[in-house]
MDTraj code that builds the backbone (N, CA, C; nanometers):
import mdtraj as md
import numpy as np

residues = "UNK UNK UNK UNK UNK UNK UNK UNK UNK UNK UNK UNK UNK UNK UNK UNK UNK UNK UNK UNK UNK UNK UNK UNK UNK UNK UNK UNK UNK UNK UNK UNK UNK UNK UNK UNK UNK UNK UNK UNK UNK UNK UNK UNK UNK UNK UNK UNK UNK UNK UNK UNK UNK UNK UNK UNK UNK UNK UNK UNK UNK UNK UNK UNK UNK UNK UNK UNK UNK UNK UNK UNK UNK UNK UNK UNK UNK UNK UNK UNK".split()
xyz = np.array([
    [11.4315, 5.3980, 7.6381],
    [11.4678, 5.5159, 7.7144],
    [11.4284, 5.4946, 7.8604],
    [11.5353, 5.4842, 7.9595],
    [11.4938, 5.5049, 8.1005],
    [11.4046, 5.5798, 8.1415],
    [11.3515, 5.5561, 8.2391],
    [11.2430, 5.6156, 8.2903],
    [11.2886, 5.7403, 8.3600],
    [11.2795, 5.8637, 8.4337],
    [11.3305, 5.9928, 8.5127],
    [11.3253, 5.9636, 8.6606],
    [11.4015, 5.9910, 8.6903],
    [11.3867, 5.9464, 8.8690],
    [11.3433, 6.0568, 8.9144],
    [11.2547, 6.1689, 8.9548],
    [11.2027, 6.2668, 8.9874],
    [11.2415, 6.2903, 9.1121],
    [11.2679, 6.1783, 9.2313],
    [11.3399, 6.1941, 9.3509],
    [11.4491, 6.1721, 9.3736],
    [11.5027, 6.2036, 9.2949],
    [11.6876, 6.1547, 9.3203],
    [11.6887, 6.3053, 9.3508],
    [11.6865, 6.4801, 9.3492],
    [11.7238, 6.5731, 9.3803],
    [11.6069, 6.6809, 9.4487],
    [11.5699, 6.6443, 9.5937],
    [11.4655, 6.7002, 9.6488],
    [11.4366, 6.9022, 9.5925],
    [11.3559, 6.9456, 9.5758],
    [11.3240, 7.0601, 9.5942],
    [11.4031, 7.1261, 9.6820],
    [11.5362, 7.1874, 9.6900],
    [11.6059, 7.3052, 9.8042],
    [11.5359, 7.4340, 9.8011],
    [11.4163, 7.4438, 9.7197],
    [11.3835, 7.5504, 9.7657],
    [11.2345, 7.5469, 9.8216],
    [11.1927, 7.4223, 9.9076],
    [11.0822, 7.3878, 9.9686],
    [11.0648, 7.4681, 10.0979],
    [11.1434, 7.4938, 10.2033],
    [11.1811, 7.5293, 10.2937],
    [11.2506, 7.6951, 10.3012],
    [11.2547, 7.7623, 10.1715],
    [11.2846, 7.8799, 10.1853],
    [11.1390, 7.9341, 10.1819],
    [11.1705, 8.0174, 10.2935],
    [11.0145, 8.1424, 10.2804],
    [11.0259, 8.2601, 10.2007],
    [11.1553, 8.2683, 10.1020],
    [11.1416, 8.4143, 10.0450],
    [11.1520, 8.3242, 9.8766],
    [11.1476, 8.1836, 9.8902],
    [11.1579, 8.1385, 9.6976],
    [10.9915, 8.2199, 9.6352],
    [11.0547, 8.2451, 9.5142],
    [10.9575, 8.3388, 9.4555],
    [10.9477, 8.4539, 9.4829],
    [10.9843, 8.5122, 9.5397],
    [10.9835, 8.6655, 9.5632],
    [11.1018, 8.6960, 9.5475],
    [11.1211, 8.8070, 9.4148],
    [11.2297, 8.8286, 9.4322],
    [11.2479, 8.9528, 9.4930],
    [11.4138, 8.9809, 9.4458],
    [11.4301, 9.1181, 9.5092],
    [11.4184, 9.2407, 9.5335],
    [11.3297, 9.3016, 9.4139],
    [11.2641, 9.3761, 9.3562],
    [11.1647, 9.3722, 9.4328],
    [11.1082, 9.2543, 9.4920],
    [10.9681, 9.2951, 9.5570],
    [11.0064, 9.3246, 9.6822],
    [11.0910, 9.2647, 9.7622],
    [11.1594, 9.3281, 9.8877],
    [11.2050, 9.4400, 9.8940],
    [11.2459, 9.4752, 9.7932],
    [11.2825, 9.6536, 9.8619],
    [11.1616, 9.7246, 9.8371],
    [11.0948, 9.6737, 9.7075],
    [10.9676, 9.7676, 9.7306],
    [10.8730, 9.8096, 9.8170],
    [10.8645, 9.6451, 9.8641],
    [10.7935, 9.6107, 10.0235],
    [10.8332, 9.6718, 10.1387],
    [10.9681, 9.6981, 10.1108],
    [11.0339, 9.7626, 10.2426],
    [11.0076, 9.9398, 10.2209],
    [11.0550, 9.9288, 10.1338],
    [11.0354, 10.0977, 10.0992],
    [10.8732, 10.1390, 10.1417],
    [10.7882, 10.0875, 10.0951],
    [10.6814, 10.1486, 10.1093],
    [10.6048, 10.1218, 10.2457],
    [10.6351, 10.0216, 10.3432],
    [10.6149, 9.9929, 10.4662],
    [10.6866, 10.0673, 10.5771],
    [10.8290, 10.0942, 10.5305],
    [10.9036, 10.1497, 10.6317],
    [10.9542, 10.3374, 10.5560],
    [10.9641, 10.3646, 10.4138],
    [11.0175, 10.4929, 10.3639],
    [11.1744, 10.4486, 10.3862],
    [11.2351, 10.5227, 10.2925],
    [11.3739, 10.5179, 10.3052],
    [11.4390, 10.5461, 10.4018],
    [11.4266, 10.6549, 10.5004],
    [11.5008, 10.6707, 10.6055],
    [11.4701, 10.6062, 10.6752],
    [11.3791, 10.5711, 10.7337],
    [11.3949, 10.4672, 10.8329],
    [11.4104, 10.3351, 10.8384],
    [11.4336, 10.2616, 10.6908],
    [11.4652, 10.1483, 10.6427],
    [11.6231, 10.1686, 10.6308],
    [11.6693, 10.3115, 10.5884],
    [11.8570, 10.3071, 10.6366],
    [11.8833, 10.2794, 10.7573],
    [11.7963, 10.3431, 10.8616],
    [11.8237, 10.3017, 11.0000],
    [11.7942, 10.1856, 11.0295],
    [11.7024, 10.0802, 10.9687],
    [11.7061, 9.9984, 10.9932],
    [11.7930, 9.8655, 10.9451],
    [11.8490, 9.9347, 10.7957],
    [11.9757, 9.8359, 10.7252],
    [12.0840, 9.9201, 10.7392],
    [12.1736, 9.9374, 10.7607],
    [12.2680, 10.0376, 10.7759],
    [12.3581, 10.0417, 10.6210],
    [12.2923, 10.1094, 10.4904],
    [12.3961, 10.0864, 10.3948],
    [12.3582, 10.2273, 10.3486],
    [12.4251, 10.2406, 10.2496],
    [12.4552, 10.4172, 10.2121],
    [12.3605, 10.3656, 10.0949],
    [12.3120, 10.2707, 10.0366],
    [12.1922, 10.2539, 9.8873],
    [12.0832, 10.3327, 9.9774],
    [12.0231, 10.3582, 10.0648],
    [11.9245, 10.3494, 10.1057],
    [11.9739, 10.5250, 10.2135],
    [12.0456, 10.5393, 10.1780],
    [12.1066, 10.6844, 10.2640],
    [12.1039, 10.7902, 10.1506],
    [12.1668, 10.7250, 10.0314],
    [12.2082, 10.8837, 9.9634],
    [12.1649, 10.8614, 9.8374],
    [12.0454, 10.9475, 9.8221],
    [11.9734, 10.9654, 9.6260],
    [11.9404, 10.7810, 9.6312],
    [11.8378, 10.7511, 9.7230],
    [11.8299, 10.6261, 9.7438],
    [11.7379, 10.5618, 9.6132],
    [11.7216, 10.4564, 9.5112],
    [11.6332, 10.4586, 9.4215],
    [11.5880, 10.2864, 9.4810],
    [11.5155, 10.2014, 9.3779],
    [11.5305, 10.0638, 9.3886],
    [11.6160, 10.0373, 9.2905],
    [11.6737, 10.0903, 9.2028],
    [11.7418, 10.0339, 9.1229],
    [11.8841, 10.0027, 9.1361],
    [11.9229, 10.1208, 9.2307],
    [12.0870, 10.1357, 9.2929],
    [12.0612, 10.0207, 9.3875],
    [11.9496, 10.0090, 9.4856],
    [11.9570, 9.9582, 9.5585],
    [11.9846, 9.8267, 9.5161],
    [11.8894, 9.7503, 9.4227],
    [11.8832, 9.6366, 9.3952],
    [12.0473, 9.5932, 9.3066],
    [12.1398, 9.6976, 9.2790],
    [12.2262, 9.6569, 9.2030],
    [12.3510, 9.6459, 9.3363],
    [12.3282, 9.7250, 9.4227],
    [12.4028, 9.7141, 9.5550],
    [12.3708, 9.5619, 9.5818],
    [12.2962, 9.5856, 9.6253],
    [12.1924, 9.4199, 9.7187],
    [12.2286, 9.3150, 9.6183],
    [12.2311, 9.2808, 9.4813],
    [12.3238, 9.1712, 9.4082],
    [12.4558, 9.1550, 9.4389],
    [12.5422, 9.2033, 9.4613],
    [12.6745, 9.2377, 9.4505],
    [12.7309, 9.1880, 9.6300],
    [12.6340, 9.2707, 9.6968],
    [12.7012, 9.2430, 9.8042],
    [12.5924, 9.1251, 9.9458],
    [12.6477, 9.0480, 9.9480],
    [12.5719, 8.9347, 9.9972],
    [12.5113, 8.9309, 10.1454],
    [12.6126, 8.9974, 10.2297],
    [12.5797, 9.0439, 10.3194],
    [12.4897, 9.1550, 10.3506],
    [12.4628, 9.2625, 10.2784],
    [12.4071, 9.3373, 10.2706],
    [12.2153, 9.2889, 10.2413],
    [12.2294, 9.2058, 10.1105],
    [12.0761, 9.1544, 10.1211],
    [12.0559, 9.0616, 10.2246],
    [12.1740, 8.9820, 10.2573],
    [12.0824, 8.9330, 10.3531],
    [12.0027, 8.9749, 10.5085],
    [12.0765, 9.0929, 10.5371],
    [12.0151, 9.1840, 10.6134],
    [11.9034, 9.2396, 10.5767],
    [11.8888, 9.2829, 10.4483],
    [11.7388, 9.3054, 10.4246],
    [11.6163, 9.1842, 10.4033],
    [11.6806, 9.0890, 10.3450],
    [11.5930, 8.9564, 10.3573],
    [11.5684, 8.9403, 10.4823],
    [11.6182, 8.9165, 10.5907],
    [11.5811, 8.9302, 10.7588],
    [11.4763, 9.0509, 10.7537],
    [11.5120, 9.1679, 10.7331],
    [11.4340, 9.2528, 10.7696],
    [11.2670, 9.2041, 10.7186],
    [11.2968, 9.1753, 10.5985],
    [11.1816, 9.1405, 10.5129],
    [11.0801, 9.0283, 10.6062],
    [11.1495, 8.9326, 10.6289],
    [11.0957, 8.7958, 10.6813],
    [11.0647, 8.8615, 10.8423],
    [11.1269, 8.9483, 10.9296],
    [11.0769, 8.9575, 11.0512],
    [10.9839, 9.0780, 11.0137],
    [10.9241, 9.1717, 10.9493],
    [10.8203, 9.2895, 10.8984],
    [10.7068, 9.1614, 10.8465],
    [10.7294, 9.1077, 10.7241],
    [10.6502, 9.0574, 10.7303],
    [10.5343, 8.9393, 10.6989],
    [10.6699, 8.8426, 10.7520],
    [10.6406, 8.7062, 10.7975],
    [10.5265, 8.6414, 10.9574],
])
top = md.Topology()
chain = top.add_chain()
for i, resn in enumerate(residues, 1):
    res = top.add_residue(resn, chain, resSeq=i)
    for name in ("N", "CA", "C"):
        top.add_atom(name, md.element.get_by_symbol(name[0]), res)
traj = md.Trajectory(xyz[None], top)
């Protein structure tokens, strides 16, 4: 049996600052640092405007890509 080449496919997630955290912990983080309204003003999406929960949110924020990644920014410039 060949031996495993362990470096033939580097780690891509060496260089991300949000691997391991998922998304669940970002809105929580956000929510409770910033409150919902002023985290709508600061992401502009209606999850976070109307009967805002983490759960809508987080099912919004899967779906639409652009949308988390505005909150991942938010996340990484609060608090990185």
């Amino acid at each position: 049996m060949p031996a495993l080449n362990q470096n033939v496919m580097p780690n891509a997630q060496s260089n991300n600052p949000l691997h391991s955290i998922t998304l669940e912990r970002i809105v929580t983080e956000l929510v409770d640092h910033y409150g919902w309204a002023s985290l709508a003003r600061q992401v502009n999406i209606n999850c976070f405007k109307n009967d805002p929960s983490v759960k809508s949110s987080l099912k919004f924020l899967r779906r639409t890509p652009w949308a988390r990644e505005q909150v991942e920014q938010l996340y990484l410039s609060t608090f990185a």
